[in-house]
Backbone as a ProteinNet text record, in pm:
[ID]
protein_1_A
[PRIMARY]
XXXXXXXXXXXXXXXXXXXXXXXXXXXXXXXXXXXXXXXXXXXXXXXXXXXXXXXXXXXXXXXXXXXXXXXXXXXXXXXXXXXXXXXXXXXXXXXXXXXXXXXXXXXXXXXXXXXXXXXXXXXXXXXXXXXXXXXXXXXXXXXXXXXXXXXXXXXXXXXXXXXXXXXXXXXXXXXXXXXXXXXXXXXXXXXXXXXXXXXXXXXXXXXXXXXXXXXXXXXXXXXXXXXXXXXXXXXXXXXXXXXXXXXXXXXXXXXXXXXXXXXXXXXXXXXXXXXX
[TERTIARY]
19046.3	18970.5	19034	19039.2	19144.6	18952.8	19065.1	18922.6	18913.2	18803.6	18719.8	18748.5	18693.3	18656.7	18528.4	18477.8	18362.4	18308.4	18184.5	18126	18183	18211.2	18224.1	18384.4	18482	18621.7	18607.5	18498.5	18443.2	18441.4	18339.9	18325.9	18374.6	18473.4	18593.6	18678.2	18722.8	18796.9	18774.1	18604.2	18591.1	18582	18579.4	18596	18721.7	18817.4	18941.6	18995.4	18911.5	18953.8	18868.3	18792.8	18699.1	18796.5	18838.7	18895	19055.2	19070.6	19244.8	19286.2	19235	19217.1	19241.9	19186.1	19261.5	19398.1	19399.3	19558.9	19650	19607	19717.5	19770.6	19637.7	19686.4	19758.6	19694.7	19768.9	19955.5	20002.3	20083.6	20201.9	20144.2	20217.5	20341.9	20441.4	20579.3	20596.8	20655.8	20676.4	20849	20909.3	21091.4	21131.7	21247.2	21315.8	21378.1	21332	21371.1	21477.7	21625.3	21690.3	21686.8	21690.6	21712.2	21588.6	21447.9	21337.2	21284.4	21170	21128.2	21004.7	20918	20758.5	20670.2	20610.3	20459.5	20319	20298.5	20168.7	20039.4	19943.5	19892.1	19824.5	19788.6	19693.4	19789	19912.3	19986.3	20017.2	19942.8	19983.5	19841.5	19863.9	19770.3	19675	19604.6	19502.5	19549.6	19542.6	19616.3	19577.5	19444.6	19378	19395	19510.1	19482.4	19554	19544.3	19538	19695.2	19772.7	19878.6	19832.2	19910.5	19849.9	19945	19929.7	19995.1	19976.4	20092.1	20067.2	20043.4	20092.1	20165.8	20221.1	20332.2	20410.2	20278	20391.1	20317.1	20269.6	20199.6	20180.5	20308.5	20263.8	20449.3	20373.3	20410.6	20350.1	20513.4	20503.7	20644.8	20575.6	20666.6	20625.6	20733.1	20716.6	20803.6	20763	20906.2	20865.5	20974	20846.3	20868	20973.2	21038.4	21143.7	21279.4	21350.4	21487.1	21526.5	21452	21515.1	21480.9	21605.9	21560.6	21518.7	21529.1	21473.4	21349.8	21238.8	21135.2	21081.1	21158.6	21116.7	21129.3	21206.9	21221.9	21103.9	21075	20968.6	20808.9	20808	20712.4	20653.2	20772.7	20804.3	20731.8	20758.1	20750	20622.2	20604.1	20449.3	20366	20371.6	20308.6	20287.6	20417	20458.8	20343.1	20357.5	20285.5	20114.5	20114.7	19976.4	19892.6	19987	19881.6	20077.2	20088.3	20203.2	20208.4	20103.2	20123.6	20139.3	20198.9	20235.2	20357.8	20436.1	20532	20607.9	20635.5	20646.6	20781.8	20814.2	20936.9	21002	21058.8	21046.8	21177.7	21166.1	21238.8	21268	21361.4	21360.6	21345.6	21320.8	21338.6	21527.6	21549.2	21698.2	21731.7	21678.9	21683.2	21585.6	21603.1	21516.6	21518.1	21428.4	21463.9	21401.8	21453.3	21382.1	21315.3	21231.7	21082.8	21036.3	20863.1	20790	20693.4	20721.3	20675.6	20602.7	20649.6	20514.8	20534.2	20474.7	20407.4	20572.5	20634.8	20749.6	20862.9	20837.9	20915.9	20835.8	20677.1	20624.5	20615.2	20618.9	20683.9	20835.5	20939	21070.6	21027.6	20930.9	20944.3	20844	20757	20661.4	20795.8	20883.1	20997.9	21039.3	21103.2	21157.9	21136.2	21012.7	20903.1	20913.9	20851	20872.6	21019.6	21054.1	21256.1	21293.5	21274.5	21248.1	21184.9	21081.8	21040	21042.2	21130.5	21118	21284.6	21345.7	21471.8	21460.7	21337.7	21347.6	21185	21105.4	20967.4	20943.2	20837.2	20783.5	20773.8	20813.1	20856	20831	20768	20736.6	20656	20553.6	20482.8	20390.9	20310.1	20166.7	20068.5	20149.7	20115.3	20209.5	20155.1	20247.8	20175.8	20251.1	20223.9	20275.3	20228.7	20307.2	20235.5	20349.9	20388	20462.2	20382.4	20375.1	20222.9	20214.9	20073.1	19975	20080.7	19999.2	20007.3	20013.6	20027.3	20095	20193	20317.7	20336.7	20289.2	20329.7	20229.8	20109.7	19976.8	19922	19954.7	19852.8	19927.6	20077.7	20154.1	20224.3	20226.3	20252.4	20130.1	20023.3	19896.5	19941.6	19952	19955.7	20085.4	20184.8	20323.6	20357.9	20269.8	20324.4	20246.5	20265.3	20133.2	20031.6	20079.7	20004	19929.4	19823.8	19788.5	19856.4	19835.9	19916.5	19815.8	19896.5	19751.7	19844	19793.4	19861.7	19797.8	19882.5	19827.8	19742.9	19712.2	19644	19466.5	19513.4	19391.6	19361.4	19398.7	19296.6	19291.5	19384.2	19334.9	19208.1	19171.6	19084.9	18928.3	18934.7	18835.6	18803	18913.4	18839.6	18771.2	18842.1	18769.5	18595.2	18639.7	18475.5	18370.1	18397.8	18339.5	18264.4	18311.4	18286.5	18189.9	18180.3	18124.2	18191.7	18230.9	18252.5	18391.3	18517	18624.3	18777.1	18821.5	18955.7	19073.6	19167.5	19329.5	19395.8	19464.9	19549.7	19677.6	19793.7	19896.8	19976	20111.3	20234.9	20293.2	20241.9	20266.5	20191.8	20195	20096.7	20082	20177.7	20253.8	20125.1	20133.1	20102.9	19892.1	19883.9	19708	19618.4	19713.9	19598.1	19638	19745.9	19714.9	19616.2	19629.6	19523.3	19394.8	19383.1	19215.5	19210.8	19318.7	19291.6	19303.2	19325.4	19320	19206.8	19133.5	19019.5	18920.1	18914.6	18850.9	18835.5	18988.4	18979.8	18944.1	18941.2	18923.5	18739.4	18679.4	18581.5	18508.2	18553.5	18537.7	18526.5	18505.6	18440.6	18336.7	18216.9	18149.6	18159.3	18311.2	18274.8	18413.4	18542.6	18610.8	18626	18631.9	18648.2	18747.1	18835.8	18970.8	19046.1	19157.6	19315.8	19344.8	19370.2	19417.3	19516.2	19603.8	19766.3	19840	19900.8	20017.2	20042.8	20065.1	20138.3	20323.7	20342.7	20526.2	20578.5	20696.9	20785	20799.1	20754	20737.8	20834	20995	21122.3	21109.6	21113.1	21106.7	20997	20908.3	20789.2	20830.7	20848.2	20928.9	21034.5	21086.7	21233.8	21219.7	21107.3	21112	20951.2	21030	20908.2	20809.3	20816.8	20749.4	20653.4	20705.1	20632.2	20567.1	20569.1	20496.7	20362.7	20385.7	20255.1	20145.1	20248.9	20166.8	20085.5	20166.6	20072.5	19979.8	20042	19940.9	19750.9	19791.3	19686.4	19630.1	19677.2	19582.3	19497.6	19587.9	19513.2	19407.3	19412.6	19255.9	19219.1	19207.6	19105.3	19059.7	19115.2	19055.4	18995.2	19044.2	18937.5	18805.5	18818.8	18682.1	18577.7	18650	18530.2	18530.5	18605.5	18606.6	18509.8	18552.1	18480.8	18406.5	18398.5	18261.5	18296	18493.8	18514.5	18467.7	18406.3	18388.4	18481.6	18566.2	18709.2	18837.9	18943.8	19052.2	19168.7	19220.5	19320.5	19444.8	19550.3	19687.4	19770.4	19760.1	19788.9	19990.1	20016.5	20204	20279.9	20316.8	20415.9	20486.5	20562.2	20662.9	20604.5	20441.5	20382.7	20324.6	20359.1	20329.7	20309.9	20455.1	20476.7	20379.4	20398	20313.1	20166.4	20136.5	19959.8	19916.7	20037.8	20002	19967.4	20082.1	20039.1	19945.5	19901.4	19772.6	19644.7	19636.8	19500.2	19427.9	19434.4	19363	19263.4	19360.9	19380.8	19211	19197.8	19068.3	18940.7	18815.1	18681.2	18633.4	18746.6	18657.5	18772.6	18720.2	18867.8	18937	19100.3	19209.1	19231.5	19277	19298.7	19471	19530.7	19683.7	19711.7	19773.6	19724.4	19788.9	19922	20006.6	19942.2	19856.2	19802.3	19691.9	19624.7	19465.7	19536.8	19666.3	19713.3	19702.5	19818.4	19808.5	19676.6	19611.5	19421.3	19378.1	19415.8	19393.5	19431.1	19595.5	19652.5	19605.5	19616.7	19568	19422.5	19355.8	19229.5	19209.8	19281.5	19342.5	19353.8	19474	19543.7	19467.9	19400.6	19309.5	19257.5	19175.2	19082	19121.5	19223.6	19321.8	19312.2	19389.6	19409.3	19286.8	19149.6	19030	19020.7	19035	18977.3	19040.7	19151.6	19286.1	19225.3
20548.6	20497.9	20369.9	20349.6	20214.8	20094	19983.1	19962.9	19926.2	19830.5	19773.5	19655.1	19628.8	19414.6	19428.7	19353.3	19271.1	19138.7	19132.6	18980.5	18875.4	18881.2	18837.1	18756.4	18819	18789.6	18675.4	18656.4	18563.9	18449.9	18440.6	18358.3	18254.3	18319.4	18285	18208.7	18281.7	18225.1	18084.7	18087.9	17976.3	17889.9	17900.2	17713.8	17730.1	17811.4	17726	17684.3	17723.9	17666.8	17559.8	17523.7	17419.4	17276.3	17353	17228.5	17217.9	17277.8	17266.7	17274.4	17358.7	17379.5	17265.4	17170.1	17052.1	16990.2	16962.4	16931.4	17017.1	17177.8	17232.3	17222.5	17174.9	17179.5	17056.4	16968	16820.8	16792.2	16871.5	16838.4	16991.9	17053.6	17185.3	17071.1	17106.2	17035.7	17096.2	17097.9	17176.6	17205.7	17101.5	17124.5	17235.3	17288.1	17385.9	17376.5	17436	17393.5	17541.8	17503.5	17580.8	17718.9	17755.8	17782.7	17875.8	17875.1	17884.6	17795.8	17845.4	17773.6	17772.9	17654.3	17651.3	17716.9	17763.3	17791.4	17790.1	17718.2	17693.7	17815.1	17757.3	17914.1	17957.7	17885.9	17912.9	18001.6	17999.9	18079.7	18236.1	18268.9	18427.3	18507	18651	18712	18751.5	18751.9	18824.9	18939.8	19036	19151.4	19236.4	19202.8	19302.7	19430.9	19466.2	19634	19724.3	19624.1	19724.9	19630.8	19674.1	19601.1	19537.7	19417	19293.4	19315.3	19254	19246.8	19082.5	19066.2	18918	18786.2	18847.1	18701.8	18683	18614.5	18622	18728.6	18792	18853.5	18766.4	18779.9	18690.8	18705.2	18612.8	18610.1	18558.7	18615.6	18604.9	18611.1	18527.1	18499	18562.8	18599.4	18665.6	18633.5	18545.3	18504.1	18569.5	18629.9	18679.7	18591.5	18552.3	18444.3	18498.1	18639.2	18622.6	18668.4	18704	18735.1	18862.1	18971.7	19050.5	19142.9	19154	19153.7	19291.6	19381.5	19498.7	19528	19411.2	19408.5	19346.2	19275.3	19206.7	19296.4	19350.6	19449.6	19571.6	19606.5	19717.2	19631.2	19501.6	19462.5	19398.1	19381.6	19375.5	19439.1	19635.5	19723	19765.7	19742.4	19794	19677.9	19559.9	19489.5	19496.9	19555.4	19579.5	19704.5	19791.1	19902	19898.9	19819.2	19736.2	19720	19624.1	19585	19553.4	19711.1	19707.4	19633	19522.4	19459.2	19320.7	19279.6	19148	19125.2	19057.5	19050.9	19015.6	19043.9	19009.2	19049.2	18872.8	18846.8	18858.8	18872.3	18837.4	18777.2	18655.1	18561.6	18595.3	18589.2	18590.8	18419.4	18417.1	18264.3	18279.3	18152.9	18139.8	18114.6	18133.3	18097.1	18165.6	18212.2	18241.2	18381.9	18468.8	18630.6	18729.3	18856.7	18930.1	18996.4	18971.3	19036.3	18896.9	18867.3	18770.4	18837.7	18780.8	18842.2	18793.6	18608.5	18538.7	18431.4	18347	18163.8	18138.9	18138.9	18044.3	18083.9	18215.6	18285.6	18240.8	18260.9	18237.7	18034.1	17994.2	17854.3	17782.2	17913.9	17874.3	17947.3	18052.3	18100.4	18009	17915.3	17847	17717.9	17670.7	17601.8	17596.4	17735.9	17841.8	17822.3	17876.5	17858.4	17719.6	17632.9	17488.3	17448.1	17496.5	17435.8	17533	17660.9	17745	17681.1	17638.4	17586.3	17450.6	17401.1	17255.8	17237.7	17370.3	17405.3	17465.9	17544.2	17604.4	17636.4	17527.9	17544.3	17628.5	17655.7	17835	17794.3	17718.1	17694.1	17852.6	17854.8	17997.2	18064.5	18047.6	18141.6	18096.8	18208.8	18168.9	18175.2	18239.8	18181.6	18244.5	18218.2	18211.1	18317.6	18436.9	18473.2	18489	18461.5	18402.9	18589	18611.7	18744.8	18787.5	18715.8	18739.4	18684.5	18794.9	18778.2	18689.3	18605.6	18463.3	18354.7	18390.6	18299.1	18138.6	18196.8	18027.4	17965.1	17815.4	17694.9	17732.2	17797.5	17826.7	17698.6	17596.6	17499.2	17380.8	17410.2	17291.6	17315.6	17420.6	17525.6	17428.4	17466.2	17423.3	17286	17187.5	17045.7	17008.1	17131.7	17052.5	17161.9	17249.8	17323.4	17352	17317.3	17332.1	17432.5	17548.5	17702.9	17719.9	17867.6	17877.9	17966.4	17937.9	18028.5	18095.4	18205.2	18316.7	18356	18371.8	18492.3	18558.1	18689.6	18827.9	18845.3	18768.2	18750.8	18741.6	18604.4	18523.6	18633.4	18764.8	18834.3	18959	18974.6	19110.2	19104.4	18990.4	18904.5	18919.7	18882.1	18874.7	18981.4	19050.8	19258.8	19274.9	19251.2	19376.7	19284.5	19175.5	19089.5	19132.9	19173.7	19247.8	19381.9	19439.8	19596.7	19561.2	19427.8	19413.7	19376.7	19439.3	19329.8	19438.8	19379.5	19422.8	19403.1	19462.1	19464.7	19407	19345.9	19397.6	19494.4	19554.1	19634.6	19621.6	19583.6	19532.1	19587.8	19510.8	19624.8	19502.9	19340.2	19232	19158.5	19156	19096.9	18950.7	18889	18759.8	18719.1	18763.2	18711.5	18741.4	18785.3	18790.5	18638.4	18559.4	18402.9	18358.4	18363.9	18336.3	18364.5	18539.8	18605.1	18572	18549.5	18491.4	18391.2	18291.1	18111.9	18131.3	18222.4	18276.8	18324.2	18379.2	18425.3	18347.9	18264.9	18148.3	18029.1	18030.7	17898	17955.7	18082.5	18181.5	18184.9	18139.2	18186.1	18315.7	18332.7	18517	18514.7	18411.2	18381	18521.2	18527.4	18647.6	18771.1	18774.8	18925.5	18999.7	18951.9	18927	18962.8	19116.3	19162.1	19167.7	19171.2	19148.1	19226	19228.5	19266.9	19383.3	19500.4	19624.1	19686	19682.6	19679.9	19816	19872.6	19988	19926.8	20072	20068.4	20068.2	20011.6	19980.7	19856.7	19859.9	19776.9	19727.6	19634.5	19589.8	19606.1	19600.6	19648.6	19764.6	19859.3	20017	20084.3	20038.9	20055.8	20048.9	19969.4	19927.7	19951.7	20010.7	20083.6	20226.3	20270.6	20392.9	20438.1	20449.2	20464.6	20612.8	20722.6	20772.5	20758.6	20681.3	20708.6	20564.1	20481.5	20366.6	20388.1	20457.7	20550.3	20569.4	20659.1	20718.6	20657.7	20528.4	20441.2	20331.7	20309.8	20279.4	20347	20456.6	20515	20533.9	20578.4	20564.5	20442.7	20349	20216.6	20180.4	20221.2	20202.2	20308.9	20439.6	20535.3	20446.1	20378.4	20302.1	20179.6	20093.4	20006.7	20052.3	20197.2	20236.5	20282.2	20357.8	20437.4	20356.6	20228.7	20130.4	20048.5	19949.6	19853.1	19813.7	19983.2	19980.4	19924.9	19891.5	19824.3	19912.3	19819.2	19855.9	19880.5	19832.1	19838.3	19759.1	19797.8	19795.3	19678.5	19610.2	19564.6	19578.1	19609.8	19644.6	19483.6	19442.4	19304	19307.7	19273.5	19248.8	19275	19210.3	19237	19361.4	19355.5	19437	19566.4	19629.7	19729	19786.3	19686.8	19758	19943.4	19941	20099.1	20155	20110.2	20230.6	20213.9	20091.1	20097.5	20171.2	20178.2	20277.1	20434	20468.7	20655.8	20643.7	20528.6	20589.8	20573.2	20476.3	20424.9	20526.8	20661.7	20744	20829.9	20831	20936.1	20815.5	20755.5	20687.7	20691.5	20718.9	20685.3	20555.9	20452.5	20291.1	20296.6	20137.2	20136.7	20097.2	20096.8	20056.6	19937.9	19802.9	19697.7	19682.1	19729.6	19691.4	19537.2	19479.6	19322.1	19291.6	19335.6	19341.7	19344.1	19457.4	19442	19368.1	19334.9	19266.4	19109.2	19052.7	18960.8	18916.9	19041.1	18999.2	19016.1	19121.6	19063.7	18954.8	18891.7	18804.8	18678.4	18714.4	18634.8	18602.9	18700	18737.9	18673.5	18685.7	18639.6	18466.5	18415.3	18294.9	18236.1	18289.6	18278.3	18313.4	18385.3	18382.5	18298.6	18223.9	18121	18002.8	18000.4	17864.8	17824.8	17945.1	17953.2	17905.2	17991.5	17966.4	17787.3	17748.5	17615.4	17506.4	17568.4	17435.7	17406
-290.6	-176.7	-126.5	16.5	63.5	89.2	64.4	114.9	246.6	273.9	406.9	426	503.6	599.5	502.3	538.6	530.2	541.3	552.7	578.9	465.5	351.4	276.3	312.4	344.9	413.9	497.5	586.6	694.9	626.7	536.1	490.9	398.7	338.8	241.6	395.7	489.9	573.5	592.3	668.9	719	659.6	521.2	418.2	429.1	461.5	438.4	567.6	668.1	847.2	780.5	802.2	765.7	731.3	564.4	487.3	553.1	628.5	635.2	798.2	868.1	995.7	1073.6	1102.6	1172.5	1128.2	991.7	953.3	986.6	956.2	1024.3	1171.2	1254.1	1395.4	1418.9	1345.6	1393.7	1339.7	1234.2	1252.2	1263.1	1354.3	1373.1	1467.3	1456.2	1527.5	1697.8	1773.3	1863.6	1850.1	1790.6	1784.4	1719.9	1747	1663.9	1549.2	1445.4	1336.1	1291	1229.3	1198.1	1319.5	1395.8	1523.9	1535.6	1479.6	1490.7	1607.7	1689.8	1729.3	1720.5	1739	1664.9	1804.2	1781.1	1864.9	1817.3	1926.4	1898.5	1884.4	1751.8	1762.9	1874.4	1986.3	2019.3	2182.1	2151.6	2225	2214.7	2110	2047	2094.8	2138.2	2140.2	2013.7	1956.6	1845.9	1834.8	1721.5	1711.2	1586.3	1601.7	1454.9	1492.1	1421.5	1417.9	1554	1694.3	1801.5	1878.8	1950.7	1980.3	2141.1	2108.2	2213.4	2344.7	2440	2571.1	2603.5	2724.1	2767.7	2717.3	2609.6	2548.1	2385.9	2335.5	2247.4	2086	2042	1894.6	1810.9	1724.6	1609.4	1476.2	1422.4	1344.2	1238.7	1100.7	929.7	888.7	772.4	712.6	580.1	465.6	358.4	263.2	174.9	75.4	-67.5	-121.5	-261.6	-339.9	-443.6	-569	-656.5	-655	-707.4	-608.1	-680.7	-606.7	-559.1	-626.1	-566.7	-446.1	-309.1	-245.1	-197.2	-313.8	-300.8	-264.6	-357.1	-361	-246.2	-182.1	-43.1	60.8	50.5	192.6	172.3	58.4	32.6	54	-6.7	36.8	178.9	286.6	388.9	496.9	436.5	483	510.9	339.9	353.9	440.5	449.8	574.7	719.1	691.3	873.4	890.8	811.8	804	830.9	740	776	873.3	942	1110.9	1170.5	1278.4	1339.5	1420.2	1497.5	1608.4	1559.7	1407.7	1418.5	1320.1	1346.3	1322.9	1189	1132.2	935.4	926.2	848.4	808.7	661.1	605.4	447.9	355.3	317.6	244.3	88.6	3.1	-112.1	-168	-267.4	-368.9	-410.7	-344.9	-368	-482.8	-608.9	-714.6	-837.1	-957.1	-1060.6	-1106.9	-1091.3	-1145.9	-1080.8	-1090.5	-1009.1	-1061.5	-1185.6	-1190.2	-1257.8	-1169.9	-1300.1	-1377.4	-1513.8	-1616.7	-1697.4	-1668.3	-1747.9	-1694	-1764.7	-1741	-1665.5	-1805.9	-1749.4	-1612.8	-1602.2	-1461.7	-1370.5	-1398.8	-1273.9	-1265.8	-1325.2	-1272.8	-1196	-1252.5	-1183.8	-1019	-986.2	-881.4	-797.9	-862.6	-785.8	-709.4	-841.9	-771.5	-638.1	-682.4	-608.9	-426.7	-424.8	-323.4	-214.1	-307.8	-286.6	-205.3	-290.7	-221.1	-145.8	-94	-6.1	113.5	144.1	202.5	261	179.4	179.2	325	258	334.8	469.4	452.4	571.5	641.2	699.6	693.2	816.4	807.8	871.2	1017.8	1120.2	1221	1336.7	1386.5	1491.4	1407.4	1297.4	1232.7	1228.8	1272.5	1211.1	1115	1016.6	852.5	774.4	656.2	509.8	459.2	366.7	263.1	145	57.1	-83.9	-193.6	-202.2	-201.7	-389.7	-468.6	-620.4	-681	-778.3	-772.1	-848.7	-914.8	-950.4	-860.4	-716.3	-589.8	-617	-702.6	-722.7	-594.9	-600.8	-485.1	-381.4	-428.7	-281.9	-247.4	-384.3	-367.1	-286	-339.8	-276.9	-163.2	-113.6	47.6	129.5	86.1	170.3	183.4	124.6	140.2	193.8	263.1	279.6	411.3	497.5	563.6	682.3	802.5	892	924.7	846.7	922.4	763.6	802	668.9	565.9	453.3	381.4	232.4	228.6	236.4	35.4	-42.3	-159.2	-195	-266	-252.2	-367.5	-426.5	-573.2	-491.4	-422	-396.6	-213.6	-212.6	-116.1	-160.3	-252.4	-359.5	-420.7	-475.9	-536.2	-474.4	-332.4	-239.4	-198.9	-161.2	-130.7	-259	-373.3	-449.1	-472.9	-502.8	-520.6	-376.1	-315.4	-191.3	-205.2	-301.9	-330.9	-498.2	-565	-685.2	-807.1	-923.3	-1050.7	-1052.6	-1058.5	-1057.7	-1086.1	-1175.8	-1278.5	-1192.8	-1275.9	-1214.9	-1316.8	-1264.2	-1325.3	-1308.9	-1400	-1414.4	-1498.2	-1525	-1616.9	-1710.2	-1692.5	-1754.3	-1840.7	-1952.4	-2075.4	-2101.3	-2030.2	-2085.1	-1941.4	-1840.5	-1713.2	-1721.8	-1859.5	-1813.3	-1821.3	-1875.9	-1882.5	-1765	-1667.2	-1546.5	-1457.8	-1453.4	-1399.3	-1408.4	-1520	-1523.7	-1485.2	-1463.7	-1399.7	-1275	-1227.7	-1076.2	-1017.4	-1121.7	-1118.5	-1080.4	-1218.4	-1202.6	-1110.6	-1048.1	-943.4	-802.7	-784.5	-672.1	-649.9	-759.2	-738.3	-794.7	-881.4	-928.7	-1074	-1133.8	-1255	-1320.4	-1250.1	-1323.1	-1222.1	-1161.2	-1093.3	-1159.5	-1265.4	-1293.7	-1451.8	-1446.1	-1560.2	-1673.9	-1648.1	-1701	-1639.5	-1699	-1657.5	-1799.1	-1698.6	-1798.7	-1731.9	-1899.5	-1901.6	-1864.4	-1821.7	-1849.3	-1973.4	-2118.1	-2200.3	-2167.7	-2274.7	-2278.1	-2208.5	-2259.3	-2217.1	-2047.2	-2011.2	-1862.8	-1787.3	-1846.4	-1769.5	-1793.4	-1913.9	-1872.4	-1764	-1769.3	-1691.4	-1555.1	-1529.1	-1388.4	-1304.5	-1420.1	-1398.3	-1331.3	-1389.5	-1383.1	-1289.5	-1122.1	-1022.5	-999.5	-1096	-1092.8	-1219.5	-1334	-1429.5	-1418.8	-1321.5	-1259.1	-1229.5	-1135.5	-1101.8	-1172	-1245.4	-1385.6	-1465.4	-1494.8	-1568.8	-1525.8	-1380.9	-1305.2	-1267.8	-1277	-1211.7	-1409.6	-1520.4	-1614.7	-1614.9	-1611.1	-1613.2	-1542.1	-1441.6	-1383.9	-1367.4	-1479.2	-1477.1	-1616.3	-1719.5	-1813.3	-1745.3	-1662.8	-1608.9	-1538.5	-1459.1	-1439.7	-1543.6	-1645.2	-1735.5	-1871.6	-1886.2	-2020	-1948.7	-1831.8	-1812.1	-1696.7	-1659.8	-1536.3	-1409.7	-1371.2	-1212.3	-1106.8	-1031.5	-885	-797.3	-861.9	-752.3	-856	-824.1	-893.2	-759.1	-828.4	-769.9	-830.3	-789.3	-833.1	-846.6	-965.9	-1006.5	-983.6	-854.2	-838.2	-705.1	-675.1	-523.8	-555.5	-639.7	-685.1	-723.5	-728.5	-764.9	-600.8	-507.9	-357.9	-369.8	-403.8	-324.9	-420.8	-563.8	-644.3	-636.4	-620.7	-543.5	-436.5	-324.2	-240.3	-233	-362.2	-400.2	-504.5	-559.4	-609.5	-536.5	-455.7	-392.4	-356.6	-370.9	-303.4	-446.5	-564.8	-652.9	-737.2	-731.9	-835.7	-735.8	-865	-740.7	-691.4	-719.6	-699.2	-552.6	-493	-394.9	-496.5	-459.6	-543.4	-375.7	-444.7	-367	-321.5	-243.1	-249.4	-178.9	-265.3	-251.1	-129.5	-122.1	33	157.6	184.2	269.7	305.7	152.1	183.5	201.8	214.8	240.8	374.3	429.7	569.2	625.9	590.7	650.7	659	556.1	549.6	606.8	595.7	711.2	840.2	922.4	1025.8	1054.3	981.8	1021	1015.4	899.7	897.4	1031.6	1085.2	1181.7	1344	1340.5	1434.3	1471.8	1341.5	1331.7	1409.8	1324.8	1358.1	1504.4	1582.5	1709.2	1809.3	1709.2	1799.3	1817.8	1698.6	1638.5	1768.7	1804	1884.2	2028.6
[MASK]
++++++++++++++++++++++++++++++++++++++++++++++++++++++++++++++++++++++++++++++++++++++++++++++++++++++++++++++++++++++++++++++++++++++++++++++++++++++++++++++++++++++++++++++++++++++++++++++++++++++++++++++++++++++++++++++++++++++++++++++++++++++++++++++++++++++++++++++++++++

């Protein structure tokens, strides 16, 4: 089952227009940076879903916390796929590995991020998505970048808490005490069941895209009938494609974090625009 919007999305939005929404407008630049040029949001048409006319697209940048850029162009894709009427770019981390697997990867890719950005700031976009799923540098993006910036953790997170009390499902063991501090700082404390694993080795697992699937989709037939989720989120950038062939095959929604990003984006970004 894919999921829905809901009221609940609204409201998550507007504390963060609230708390951030004027800083972002006040110091959006108008100069060209690296042969980008900035626009203002309130110059882009709106573009939920249906394609805009009469005036510039909306533009989402999409950075993945590690390197490889396999995984960027697939996670790219599936965005574009998403909502075709806005425009999605996608950056690798110039530095670190191309799968994160625990604490300490996902700290070289939060680096990563940071000095990514620090090199080349999102200049013509109208937001950020931070595109690994312990949302590395969300906190220090926000405090150093004028637009909003959205990760796929923290709106995977929010769909499924929308639908009731609900799992991630993942292929990384090292990476579950994050998950839950994600949980926790998200707001999702008691809706926030745990994180259930694919058996095996996280590089064989990964390696191998049909039997991805496979263990994908056991895993949250055990998060539904072990621990009662309402909905499943597919815990990883790099698990895009295989969240997508299963989302249909379980009875809860299955959350593909990719897209509940740019929803998220987007609505972000709307806001913004209204606010100016």
């Amino acid at each position: 089952m894919r999921p829905g919007g809901g009221p609940g999305h609204r409201r998550h939005d507007d504390e963060w227009v609230d708390e951030q929404g004027s800083a972002a407008r006040d110091q959006i630049s108008p100069p060209s940076h690296g042969g980008l040029t900035a626009l203002r949001p309130s110059r882009y048409r709106a573009c939920s879903g249906h394609h805009a006319t009469g005036g510039p697209t909306m533009r989402l940048l999409l950075i993945n916390p590690n390197t490889s850029q396999a995984t960027t162009q697939a996670m790219v894709g599936i965005a574009r796929e998403s909502a075709p009427s806005v425009e999605v770019d996608g950056l690798s981390a110039p530095f670190g590995v191309p799968l994160i697997t625990g604490p300490a990867e996902l700290a070289i890719g939060r680096d990563a991020v940071v000095t990514l950005m620090a090199a080349r700031p999102p200049f013509g976009y109208q937001g950020v998505i931070i595109a690994a799923f312990g949302d590395p540098a969300l906190d220090e993006l926000r405090r150093s970048v004028a637009v909003p910036v959205t990760g796929i953790a923290e709106a995977g997170m929010a769909e499924a808490a929308h639908h009731g009390r609900f799992a991630v499902v993942t292929t990384t063991p090292d990476l579950t005490g994050s998950i839950a501090a994600r949980a926790d700082a998200y707001g999702h404390g008691d809706s926030f069941l745990g994180t259930v694993l694919t058996g095996g080795d996280v590089h064989r697992v990964m390696a191998d895209r049909q039997g991805l699937g496979r263990a994908l989709l056991e895993a949250g037939r055990r998060a539904v009938d072990q621990l009662g989720a309402r909905a499943i989120v597919i815990g990883g950038g790099p698990l895009a494609v295989a969240a997508r062939e299963i989302a249909d095959q379980l009875p809860v929604p299955v959350i593909e974090p990719v897209p509940a990003a740019v929803r998220l984006a987007i609505r972000r970004a709307e806001r913004t625009s209204q606010e100016m």
